[in-house]
C-alpha positions in Angstrom: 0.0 0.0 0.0 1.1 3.3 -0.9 3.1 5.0 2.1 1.1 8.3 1.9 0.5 8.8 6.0 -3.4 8.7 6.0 -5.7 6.3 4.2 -5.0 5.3 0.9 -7.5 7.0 -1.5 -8.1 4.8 -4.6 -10.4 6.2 -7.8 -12.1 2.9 -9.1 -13.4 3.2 -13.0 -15.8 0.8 -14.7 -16.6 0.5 -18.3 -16.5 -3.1 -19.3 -20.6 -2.6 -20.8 -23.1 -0.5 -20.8 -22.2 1.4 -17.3 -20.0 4.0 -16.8 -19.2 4.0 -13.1 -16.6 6.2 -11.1 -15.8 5.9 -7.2 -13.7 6.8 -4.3 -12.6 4.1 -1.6 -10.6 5.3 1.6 -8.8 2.4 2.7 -7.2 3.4 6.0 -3.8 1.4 7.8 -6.1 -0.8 9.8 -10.0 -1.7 9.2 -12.1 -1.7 6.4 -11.9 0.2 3.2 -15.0 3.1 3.1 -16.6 4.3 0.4 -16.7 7.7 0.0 -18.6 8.5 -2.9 -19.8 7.4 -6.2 -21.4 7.9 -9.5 -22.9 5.9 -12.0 -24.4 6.6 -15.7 -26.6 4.1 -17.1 -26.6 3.4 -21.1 -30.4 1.6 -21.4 -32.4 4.6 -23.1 -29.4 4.9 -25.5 -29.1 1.3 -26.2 -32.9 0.6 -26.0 -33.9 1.5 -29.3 -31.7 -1.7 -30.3 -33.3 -3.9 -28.1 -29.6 -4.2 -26.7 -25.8 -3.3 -26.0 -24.2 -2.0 -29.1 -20.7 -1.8 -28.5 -19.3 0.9 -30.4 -22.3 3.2 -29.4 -20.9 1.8 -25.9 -17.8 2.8 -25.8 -18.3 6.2 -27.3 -20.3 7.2 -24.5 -18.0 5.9 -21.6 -15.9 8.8 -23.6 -18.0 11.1 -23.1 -19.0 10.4 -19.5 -15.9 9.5 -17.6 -14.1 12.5 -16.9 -17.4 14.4 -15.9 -18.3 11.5 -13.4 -14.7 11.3 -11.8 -15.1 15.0 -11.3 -18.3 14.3 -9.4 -17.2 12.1 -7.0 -14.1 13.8 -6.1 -16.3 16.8 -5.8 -18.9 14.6 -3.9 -16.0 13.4 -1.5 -14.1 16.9 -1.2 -11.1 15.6 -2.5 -8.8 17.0 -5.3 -6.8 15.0 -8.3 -3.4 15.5 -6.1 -5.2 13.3 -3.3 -5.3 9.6 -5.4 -2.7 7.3 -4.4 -4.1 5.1 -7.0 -6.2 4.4 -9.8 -7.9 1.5 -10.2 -9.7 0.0 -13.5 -12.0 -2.7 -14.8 -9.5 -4.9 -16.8 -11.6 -7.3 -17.6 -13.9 -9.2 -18.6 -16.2 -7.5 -20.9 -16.7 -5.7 -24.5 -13.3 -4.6 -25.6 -13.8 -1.2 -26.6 -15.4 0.0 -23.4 -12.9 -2.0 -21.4 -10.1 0.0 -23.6 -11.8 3.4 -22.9 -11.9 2.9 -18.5 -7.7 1.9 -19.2 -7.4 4.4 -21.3 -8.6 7.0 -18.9 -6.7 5.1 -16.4 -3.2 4.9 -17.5 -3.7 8.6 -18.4 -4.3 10.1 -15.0 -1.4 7.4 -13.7 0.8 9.1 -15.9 -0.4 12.8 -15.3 -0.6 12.3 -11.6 2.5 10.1 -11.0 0.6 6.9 -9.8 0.0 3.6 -9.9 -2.4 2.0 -11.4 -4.5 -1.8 -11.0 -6.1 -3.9 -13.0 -8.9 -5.2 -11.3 -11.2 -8.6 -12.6 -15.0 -7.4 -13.1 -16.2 -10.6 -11.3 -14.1 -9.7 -9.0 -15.3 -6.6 -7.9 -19.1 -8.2 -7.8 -18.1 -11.2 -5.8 -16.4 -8.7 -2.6 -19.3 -6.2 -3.4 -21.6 -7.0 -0.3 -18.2 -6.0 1.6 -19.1 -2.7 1.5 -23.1 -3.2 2.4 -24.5 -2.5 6.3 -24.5 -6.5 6.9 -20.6 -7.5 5.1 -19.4 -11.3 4.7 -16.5 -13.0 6.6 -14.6 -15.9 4.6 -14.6 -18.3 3.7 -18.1 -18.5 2.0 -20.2 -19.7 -1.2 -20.5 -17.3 -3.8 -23.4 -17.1 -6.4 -22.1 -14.9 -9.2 -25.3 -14.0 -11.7 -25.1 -11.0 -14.0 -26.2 -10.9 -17.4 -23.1 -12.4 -19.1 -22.1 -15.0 -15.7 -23.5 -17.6 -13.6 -21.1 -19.3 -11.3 -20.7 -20.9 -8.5 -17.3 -20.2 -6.1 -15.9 -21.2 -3.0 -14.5 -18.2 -1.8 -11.5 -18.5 1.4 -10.1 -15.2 0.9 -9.5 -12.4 -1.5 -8.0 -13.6 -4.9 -8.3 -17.6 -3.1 -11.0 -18.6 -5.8 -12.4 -22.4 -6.2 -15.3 -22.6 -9.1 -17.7 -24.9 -8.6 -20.1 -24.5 -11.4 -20.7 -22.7 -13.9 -23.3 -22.2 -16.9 -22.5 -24.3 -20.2 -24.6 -21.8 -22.1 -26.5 -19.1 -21.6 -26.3 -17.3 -18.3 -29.1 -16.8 -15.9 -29.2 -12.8 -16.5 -29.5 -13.8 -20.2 -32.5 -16.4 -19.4 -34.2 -13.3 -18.4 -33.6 -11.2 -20.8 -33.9 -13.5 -24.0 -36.9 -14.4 -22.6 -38.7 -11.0 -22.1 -37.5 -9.5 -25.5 -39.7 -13.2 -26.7 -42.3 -11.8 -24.9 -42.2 -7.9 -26.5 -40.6 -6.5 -23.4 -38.4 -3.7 -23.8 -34.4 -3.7 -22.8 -33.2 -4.7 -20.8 -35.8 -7.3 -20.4 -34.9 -9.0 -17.0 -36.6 -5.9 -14.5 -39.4 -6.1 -16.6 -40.2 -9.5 -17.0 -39.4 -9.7 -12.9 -42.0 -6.6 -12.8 -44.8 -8.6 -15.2 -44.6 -11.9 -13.1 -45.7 -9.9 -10.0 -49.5 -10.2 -11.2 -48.7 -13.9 -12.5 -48.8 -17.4 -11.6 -45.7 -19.5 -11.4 -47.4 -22.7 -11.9 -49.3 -21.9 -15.4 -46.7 -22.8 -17.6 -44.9 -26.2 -17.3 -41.1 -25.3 -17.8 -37.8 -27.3 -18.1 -35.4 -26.7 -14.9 -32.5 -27.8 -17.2 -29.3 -29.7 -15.3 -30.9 -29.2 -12.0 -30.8 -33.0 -10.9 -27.0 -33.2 -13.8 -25.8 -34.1 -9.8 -23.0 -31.1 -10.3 -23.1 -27.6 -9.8 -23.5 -26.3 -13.4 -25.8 -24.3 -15.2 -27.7 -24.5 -18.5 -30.6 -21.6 -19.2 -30.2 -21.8 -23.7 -33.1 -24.5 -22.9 -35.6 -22.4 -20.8 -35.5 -19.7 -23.6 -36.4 -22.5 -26.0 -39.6 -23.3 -24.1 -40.7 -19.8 -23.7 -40.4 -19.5 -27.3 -42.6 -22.9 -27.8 -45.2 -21.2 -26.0 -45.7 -18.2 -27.5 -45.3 -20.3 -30.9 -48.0 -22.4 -29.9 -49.9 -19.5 -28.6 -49.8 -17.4 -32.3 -47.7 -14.6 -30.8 -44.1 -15.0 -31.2 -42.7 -12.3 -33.8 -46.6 -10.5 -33.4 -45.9 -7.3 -30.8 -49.6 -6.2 -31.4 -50.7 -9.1 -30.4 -48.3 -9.5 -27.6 -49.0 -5.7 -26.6 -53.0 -6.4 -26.8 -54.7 -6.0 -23.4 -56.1 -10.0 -23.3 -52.8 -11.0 -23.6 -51.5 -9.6 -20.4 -52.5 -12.2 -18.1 -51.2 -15.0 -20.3 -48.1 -13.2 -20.4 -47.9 -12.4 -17.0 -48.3 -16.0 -16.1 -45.5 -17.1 -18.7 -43.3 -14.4 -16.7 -43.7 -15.6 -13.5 -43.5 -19.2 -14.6 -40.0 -18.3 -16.4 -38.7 -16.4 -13.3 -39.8 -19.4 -11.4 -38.1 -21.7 -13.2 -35.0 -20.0 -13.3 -35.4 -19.0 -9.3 -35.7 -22.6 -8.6 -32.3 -24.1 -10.3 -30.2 -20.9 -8.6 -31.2 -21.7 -5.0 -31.3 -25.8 -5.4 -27.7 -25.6 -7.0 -26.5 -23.1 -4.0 -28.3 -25.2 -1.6 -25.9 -28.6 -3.1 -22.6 -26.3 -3.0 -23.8 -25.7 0.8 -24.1 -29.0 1.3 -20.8 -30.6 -0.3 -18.7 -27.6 0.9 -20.4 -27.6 4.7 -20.1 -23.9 4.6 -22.7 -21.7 6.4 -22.2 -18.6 4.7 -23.5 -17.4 0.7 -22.9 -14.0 -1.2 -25.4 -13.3 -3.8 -23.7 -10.8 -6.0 -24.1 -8.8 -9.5 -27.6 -7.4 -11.6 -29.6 -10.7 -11.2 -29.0 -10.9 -7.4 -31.4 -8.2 -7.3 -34.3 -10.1 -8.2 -36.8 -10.0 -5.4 -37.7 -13.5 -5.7 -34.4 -15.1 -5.7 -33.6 -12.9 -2.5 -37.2 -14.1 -1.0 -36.8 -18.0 -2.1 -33.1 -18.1 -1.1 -33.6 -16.3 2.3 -36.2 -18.7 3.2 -34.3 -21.6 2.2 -31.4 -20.6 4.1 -32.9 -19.6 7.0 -34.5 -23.2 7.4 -30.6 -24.2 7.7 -29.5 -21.6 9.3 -27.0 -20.2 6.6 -26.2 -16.4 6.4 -27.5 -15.0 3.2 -25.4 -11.4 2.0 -25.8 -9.6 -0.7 -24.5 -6.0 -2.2 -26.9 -2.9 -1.5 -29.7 -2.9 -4.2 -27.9 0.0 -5.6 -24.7 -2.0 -6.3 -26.0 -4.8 -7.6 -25.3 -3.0 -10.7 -21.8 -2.6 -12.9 -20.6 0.3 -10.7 -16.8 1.7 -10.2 -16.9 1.0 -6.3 -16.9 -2.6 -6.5 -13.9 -1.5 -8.6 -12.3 0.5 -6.5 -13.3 -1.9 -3.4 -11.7 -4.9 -4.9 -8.8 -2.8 -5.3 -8.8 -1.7 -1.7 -9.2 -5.4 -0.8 -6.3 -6.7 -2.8 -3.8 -4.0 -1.3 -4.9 -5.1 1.9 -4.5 -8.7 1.2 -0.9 -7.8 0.1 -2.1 -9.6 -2.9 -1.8 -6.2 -5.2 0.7 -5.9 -8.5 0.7 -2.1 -8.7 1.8 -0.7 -12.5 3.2 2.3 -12.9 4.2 2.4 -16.5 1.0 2.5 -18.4 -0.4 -0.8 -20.1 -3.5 -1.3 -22.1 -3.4 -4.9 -21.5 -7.4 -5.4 -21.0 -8.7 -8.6 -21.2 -12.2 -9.4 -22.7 -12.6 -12.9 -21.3 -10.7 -13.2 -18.1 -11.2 -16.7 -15.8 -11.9 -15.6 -12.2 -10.5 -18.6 -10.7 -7.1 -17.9 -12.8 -6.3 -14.2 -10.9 
């Protein structure tokens, strides 16, 4: 850690997809790092009209919004430029362009400001996010890891001492969701609104596959659940037809498809964390990135794992997101842990696909 005489100050930057996020974490000689302030700018009404993420468009407007938002939170924290001891980045995984524009910005303010800089994993920064909620983790525990791109399962015994479990073979839970709505003529991103639709629904109207949940391992497999939605509203006259889908009889029908799709995918998520429980003997889970802020997983898997008496964390609603003080946090973490390669010359070595369990 960077001998400075007060706390370490670390600017985290994300930019890996649609999310431009900029924070500031105080991470003093002894206790845990704080979060001082953070912003966030959100792409969905600019990528909405394409029913999703177009990357160029992507990383055009992390351009645009990255130097504003790292003013804001250094103005939100009353701290200056001269104050970071080092700036941290989302190095990977994610769409290359955006991950090149957070490094660019980055090695940039390294160089200006004479400091290091790290390279921090995405999943990274979700897994240690509930570190900075009112209720933090202690390691080891189980880790569910579902965004819209990742569903995992880790074994977690300290920062950067990653075991996966399980994983999805094809498409991930977040994308279950979202393939699934945009079916049903929901807008982008589909996931909050399907959620949102199979409030009024009934989980039990529609009779769909739970695929791999007795595969007796730990791995995921959604591609199939899509499939079946998509048989239904085949079978149903509506797929391809938004007026139909948008007509007011439809509504129940498609709330109960919702809530039957949510339900399936709710269902394989908590049985496979339940098993990973089980075959580990842990007592502890961390429910961490967009998907982990799905009321009914929280409800089913609170339930369940309150029946065994497991502690259940997960990150504050409001960084569930892709934000930069997971970023900044994991940095904060890995400084701590000793387990930090600072860089001071410049590198725009970002990594698109990036194996957690490999850092």
């Amino acid at each position: 850690m960077p001998a400075t005489g007060r706390p370490c100050l670390i600017l985290g930057v994300e930019s890996s997809c649609d999310e431009t996020g900029l924070a500031l974490v105080s991470l003093p000689e002894r206790g845990a790092p704080q979060l001082l302030a953070h912003a966030l700018h959100s792409q969905i009404d600019m990528h909405q009209a394409y029913g999703g993420v177009v990357p160029e468009l992507a990383s055009r407007d992390h351009i645009r919004r990255v130097v504003p938002l790292a003013r804001q939170v250094l103005a939100d924290a009353n701290k200056s430029m001269a104050d970071i001891d080092v700036v941290a980045y989302t190095r990977g995984p994610g769409l290359a362009g955006a991950l090149l524009v957070g490094a660019g910005v980055a090695c940039a303010l390294g160089a200006a400001l004479g400091k290091p800089l790290l390279g921090v994993h995405h999943l990274e920064g979700h897994l240690l996010s509930p570190f900075l909620s009112v209720d933090p983790p202690e390691f080891p525990f189980i880790a569910l890891l579902v965004s819209g791109g990742h569903t995992q399962i880790m074994r977690v015994d300290g920062v950067g001492q990653y075991e996966l479990l399980g994983e999805t073979v094809d498409d991930a839970a977040g994308e279950a969701f979202d393939k699934s709505a945009k079916l049903m003529g929901l807008p982008y991103p589909g996931g909050p609104h399907l959620s949102k639709l199979a409030v009024g629904g009934d989980a039990q109207a529609f009779d769909l596959p739970r695929p791999m949940l007795h595969s007796g391992n730990l791995d995921f497999s959604f591609a199939g659940l899509k499939t079946a939605v998509r048989t239904h509203l085949v079978r149903l006259g509506w797929l391809d037809r938004p007026d139909l889908l948008a007509a007011q009889e439809a509504q129940p029908v498609l709330a109960n498809l919702a809530a039957s799709t949510q339900a399936a995918i709710v269902e394989v998520l908590v049985k496979k964390v339940l098993a990973a429980l089980k075959s580990t003997g842990l007592k502890r889970v961390v429910v961490a990135g967009g998907v982990g802020a799905n009321r009914s997983l929280r409800e089913q898997l609170d339930r369940a794992c309150a029946r065994r008496q497991i502690r259940v964390h997960y990150p504050e609603l409001h960084l569930c997101t892709d934000n930069g003080a997971m970023i900044a946090l994991a940095a904060a973490m890995r400084l701590q842990a000793g387990k930090a390669t600072l860089v001071i010359e410049p590198s725009f070595d970002v990594r698109p696909r990036w194996d957690l369990a490999a850092i």
